[in-house]
Structure formats: C-alpha cells, structure tokens
C-alpha positions as CSV (number, residue, x, y, z in Angstrom):
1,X,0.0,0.0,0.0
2,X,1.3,3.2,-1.1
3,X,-0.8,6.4,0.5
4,X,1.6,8.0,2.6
5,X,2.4,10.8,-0.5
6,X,-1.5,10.8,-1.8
7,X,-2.6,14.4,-2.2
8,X,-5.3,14.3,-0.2
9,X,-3.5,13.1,2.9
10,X,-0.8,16.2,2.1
11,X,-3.6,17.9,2.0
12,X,-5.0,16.8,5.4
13,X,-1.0,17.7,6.6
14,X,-1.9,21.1,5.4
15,X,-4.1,21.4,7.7
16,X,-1.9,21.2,10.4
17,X,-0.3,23.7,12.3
18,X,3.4,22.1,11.8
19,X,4.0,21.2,7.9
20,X,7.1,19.9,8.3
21,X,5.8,16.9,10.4
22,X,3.8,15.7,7.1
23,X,5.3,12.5,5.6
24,X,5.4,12.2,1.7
25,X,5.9,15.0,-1.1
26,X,6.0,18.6,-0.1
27,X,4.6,20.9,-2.1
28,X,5.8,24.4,-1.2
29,X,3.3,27.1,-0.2
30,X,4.3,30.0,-1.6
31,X,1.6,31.1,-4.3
32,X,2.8,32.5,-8.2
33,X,1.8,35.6,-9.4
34,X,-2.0,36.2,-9.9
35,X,-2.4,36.5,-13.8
36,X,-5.0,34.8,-15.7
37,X,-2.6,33.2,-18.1
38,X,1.4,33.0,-18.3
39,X,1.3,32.1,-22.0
40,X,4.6,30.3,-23.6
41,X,3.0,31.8,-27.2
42,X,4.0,35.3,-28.3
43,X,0.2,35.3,-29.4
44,X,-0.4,34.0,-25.6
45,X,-3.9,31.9,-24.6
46,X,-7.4,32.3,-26.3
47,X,-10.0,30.7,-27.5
48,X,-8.1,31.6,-30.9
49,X,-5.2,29.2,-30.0
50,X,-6.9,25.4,-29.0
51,X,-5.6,23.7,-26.5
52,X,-7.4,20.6,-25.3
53,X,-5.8,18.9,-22.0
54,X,-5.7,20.8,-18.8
55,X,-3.5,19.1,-16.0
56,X,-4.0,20.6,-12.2
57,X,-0.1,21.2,-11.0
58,X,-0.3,20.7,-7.6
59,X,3.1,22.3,-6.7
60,X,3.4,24.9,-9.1
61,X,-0.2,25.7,-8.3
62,X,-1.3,26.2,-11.7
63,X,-3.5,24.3,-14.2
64,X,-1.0,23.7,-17.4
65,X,-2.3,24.0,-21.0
66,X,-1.0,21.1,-23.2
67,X,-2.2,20.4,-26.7
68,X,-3.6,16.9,-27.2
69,X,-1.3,15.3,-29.5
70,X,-0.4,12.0,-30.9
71,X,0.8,8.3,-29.7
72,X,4.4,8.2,-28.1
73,X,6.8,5.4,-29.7
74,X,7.9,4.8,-25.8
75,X,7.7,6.3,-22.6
76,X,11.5,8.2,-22.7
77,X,9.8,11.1,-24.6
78,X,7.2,12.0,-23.0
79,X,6.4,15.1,-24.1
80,X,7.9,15.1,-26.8
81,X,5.6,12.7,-28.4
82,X,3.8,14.2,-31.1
83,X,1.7,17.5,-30.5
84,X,1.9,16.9,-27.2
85,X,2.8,20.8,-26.0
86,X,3.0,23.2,-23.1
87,X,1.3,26.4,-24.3
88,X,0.5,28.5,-20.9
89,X,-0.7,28.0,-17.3
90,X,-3.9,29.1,-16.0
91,X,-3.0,30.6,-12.2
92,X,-5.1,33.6,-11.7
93,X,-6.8,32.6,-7.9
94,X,-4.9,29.6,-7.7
95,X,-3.0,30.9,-4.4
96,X,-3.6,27.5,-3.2
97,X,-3.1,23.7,-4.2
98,X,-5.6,22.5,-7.5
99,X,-7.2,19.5,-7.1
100,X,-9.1,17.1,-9.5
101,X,-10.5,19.1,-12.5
102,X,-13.2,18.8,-15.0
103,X,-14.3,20.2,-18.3
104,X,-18.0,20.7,-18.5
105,X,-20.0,20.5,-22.1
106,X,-19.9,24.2,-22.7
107,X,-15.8,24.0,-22.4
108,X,-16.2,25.5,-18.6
109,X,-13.2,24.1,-16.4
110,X,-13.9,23.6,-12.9
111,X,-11.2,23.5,-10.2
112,X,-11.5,22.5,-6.5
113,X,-8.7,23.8,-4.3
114,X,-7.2,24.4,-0.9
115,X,-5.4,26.7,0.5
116,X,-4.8,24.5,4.2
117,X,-8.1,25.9,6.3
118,X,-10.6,26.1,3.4
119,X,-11.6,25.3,0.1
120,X,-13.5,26.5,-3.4
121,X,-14.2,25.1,-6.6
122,X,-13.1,27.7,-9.7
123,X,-15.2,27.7,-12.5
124,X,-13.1,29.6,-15.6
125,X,-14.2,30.2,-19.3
126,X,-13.0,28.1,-21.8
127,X,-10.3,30.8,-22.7
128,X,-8.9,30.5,-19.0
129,X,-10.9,33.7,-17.3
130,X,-12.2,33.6,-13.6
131,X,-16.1,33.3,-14.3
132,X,-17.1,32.4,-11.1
133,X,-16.3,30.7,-7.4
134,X,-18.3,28.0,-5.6
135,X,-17.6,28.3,-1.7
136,X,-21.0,27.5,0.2
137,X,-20.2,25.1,2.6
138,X,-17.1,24.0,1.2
139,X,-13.8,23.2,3.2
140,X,-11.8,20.3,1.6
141,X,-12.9,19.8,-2.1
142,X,-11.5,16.5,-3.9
143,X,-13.4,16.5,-7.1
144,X,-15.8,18.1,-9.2
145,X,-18.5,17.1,-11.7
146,X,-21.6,18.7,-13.6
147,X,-25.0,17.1,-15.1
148,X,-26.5,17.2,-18.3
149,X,-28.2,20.2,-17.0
150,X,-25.2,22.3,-15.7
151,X,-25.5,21.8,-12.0
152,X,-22.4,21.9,-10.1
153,X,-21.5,18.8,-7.4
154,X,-18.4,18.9,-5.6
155,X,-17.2,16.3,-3.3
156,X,-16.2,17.1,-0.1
157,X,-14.0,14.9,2.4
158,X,-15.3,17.3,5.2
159,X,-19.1,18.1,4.2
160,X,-19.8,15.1,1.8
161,X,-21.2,16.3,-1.1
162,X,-22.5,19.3,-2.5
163,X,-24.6,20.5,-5.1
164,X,-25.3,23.9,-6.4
165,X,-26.6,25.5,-10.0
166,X,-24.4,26.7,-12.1
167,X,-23.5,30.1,-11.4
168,X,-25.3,30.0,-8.0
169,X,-23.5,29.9,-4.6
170,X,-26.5,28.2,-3.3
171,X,-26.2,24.6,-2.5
172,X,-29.5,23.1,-3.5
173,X,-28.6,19.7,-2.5
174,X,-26.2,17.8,0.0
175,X,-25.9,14.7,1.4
176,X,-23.1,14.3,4.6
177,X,-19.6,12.7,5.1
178,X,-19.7,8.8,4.5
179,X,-16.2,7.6,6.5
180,X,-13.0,9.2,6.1
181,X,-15.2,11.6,3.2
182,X,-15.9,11.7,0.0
183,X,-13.3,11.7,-2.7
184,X,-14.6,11.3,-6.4
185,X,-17.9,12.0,-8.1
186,X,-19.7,11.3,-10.9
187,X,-23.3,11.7,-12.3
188,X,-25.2,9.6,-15.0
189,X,-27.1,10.6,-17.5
190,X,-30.4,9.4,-15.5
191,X,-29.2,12.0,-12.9
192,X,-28.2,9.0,-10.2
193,X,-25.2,10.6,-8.5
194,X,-21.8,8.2,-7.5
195,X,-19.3,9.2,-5.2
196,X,-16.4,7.7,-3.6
197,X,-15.3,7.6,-0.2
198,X,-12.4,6.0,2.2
199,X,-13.4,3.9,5.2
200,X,-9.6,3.5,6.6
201,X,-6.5,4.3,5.1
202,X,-6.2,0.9,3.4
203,X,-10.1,0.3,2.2
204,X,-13.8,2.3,1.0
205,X,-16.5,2.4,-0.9
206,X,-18.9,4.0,-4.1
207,X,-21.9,5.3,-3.4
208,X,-24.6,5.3,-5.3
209,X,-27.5,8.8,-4.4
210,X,-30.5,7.4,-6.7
211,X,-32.2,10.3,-8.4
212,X,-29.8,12.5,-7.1
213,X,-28.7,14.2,-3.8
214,X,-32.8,14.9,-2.6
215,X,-33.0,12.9,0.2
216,X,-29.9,11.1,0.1
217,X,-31.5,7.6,-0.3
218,X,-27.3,5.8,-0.8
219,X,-26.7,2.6,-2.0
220,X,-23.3,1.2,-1.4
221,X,-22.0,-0.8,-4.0
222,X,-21.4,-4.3,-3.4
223,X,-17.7,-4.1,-5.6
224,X,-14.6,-4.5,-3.8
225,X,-12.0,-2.0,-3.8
226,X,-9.1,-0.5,-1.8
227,X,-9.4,3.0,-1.3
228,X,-11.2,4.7,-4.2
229,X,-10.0,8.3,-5.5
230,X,-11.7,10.2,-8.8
231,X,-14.7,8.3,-10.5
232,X,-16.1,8.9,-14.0
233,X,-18.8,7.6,-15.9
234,X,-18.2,6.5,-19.8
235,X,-21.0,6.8,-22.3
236,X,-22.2,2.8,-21.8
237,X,-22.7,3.9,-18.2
238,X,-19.4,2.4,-16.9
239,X,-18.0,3.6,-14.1
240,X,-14.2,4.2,-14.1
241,X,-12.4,3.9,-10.4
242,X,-9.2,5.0,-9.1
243,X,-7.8,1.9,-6.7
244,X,-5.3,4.4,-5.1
245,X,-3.9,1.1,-2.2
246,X,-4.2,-1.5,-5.4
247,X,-2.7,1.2,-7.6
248,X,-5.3,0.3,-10.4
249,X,-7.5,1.8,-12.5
250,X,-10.9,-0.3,-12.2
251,X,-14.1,-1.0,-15.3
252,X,-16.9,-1.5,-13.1
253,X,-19.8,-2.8,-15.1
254,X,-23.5,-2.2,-14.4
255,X,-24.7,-3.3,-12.1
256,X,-21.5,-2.3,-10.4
257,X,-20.9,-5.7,-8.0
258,X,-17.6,-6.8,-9.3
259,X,-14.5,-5.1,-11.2
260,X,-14.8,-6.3,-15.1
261,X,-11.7,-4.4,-16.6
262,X,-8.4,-2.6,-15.9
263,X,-6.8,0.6,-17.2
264,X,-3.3,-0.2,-17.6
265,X,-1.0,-3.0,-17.3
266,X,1.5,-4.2,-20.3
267,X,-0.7,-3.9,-23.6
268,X,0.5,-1.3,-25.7
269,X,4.4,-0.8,-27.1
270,X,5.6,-0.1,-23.9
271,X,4.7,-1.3,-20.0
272,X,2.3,1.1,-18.0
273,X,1.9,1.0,-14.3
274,X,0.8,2.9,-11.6
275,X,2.3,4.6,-8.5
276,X,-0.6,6.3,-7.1
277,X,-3.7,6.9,-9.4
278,X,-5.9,9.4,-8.0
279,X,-7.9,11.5,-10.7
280,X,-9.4,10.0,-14.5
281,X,-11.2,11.6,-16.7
282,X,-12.5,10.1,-20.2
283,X,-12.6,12.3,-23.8
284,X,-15.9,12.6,-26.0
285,X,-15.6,10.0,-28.1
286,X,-14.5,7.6,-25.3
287,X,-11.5,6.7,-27.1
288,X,-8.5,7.5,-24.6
289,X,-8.3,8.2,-20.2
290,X,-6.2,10.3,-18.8
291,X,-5.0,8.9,-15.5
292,X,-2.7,11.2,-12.9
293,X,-0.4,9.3,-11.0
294,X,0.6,11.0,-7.8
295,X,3.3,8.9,-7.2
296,X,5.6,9.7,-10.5
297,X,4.6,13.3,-11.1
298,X,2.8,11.5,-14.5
299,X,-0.2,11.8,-16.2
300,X,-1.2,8.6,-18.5
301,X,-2.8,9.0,-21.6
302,X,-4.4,5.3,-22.3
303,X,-6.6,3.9,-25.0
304,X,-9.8,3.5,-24.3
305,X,-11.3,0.6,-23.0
306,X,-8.2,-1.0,-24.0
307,X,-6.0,0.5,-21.5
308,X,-3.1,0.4,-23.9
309,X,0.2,3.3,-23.1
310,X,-0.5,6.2,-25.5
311,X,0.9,8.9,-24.3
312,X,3.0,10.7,-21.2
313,X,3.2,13.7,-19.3
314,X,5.9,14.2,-16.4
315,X,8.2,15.9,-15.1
316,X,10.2,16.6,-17.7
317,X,7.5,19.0,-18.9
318,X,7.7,20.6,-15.9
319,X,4.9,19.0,-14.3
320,X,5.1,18.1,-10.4
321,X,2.8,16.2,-8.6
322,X,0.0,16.2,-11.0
323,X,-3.6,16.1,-9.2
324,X,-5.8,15.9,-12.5
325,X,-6.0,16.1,-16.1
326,X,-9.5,16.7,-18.7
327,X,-9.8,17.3,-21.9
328,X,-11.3,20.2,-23.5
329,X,-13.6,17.7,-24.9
330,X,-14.1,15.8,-21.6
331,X,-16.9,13.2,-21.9
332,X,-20.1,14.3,-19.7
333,X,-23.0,11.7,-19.6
C-alpha cells in the first residue's frame, strides 16, 4: 500500500499547524503571481489558440495547458511525443493547491482547491478567465463534476457532497460525510449521483444517491476495492475507479458488483503502471483516459477501453505532482 504521498493526505497535513511533520511530497506554499494566463506563445492563450488537455499542478499551483497530440513510440519522450505541447498556465486565484479538475459541455473548467483551512471550486471560461467561485459550505474539495443540465457537485472529504446550479452559490442539495469523506464524483445521465469515499486508510467504498442528492437515499455498491479516488462515468454507463492502495484503475460494469476491466498493465508498445492513481477523466468520443499518477509526477494518456500506453506527461515537462487532467472535450453523460 502506497498512500503515505497521496494528495489528499498532504492535504490533510496542510491542515496542520506544523508542515514539516507531514510525511510524503511537499509541495511548497508559496503562491505565483495572480495573472489569468502565463502564455509560452507570443500570441499567448485564447479561444483563438486550441488547446485541449488541462492538468491541475499541484506544486506549481497552476492548471497547465497542453495540446492533445499524438501516440508516443515509448515512454522516454514523454512530451515530446507528437503534439503533445506546453502552451500557458492558468493561475489567476490559484493561491492554493488545484485538485481534480473537470471540463463541462460548454468548455467551462472547474477546479476545486485548498489553500490548508478552506476550500472552493473555480469555474473559468474556456479561454482561461475567472467566471465564477463555488464556496458554500465547502472546506476540503476533492473532485468536481456537472449534469446534463449544468448543475455543479463537488465532493467534499469534510461536508460530503454538495450540489449547487451553475453560477449560483446556493447549495441546492447535500448529502453528509460517509467515513474518512468523500473523494470522487460522478453523475449519469439518468441524474443517479456516484461518489467515492475512504473507510480507513487501506479500504472504501462507491456510493450510489438514486435520483440524485434529494434525500440522500445511498446505496453502497457491493464491488470491492481498496481505497477509491476520482470516479467517472463512460458513455455505456461504466464507471471508471481510481484503486489508489491497489494502484489500479478499475471497469466497473453495471450493475457495479464486481470489477470487469483494468486501465493499464503491459498492452501497448511499452509497459504502464501505476504509482498512485488518484484522478481520471475520459474524452468525448471515449476513445483515450487520462490517468494522474501522484506517485511519478505522471499523467497517463491510455486507449480507451483498452488501457493500452499512449501517451506521457511528467516531469520533464515541468509538471510536479499532477492532481488531474480533462480534456477540453471531456466526456459528460
């Protein structure tokens, strides 16, 4: 079991009042200078210039603008596989340290961060301008997801998980902390909301709200896992589970009572495994995942359902400790 770097339990060290005493990464706390974009383009950041894949940088407390490019012939390149390209950094209110992100279907990216006391979720534009900040009875977000009707749900590890319309500090809809708190989230099509949770440091749980948050009627999921991280839904309904203690990425089949698939593994021209995965997120056409691996500062690019090595971002490319990565044209059921 490998936890003891996770972000959220840095996170959880960030909370208290001696830093140092954290085990694991580090990330420093100073914050970078409050502009909306540091663009590497003399033409800098718009929605003139695409750019498809934002990754959360936890230490550099930034989301990084990459271009979605093209298969790597092995993992040594990383970034210099094909079209795969730094172009800016989205910072502006990003004082503290991003968490998992996500890309709604308007091309609004949502961020959830923390700053060691409380937390938000940043919604910006698709060119990378503030638009608005969700706050209302957040303290430690871990992930964020919308519905096929724009409403906001972030899960919290501190006040379970929340639920607001978009644009609207309001929350409209909770449902409390399930064990250690919730982690990931995800919401079908139907509107049945799925959320994530740790019971102990070396086990947890999915969730399932029927209908939605209204009432909070849960169902746990009979699947076993270790300690689940970000969840996402693909368009046959899948759900897609980050085993952070079995260092998987888990298929889990409707009706969601056993694991059916794995992201990762050795198919593919090169061999692919996980330190820590903690965040995925699926593109539109549900052909490639993009898996963040705490552990070695990495995000995965993998074919999807496959699971086959595509593509890799690290630390070459300046990227360290990497909380979460979407595509511009992030799948939303």
């Amino acid at each position: 079991m490998r936890i003891s770097g996770a972000r959220r339990y840095v996170f959880s060290c960030l909370a208290a009042p001696v830093f140092a005493a954290c085990g694991g990464a580090q990330p420093p706390m100073g914050a970078l200078p409050q502009t909306t974009v540091i663009a590497a383009h003399a033409d800098g950041y718009s929605a003139k210039h695409p750019v498809d894949l934002f990754v959360d940088d936890y230490e550099n407390q930034a989301v990084e603008v990459v271009t979605n490019g093209g298969a790597a012939t092995s993992l040594e390149g990383q970034l210099q596989a094909p079209g795969w390209n730094n172009t800016g950094s989205i910072t502006v209110d990003l004082s503290s340290q991003p968490a998992s992100n996500w890309v709604d279907t308007h091309g609004n990216l949502y961020v959830p961060t923390f700053n060691g006391s409380t937390g938000e979720v940043n919604e910006y534009t698709p060119a990378g301008s503030l638009k608005f900040t969700y706050s209302s009875n957040v303290i430690f977000p871990g992930a964020v997801t919308t519905d096929a009707n724009g409403d906001v749900f972030e899960a919290d590890e501190f006040r379970g998980v929340n639920e607001y319309h978009q644009g609207s500090n309001t929350v409209v809809a909770t449902c409390p902390q399930l064990g250690g708190g919730q982690r990931g989230v995800a919401v079908d099509a139907h509107g049945d909301v799925f959320a994530s949770y740790s019971i102990s440091g070396s086990s947890g749980a999915v969730v399932e709200y029927g209908g939605g948050l209204a009432g909070c009627s849960e169902t746990v999921l009979g699947v076993p896992l270790g300690v689940p991280g970000g969840v996402v839904l693909d368009k046959r309904s899948n759900l897609v589970v980050c085993d952070e203690s079995n260092q998987a990425v888990d298929i889990i089949d409707p009706p969601y009572s056993e694991v059916s698939a794995h992201l990762g593994g050795d198919d593919g021209p090169f061999s692919l495994r996980y330190g820590l995965p903690g965040a995925v997120s699926i593109n539109k056409d549900n052909t490639l995942a993009y898996v963040t691996d705490w552990d070695n500062q990495k995000v995965d690019v993998v074919t999807y359902p496959a699971g086959g090595a595509f593509a890799q971002l690290g630390s070459d490319s300046g990227l360290r400790f990497p909380t979460g990565a979407v595509d511009r044209s992030n799948y939303v059921p």
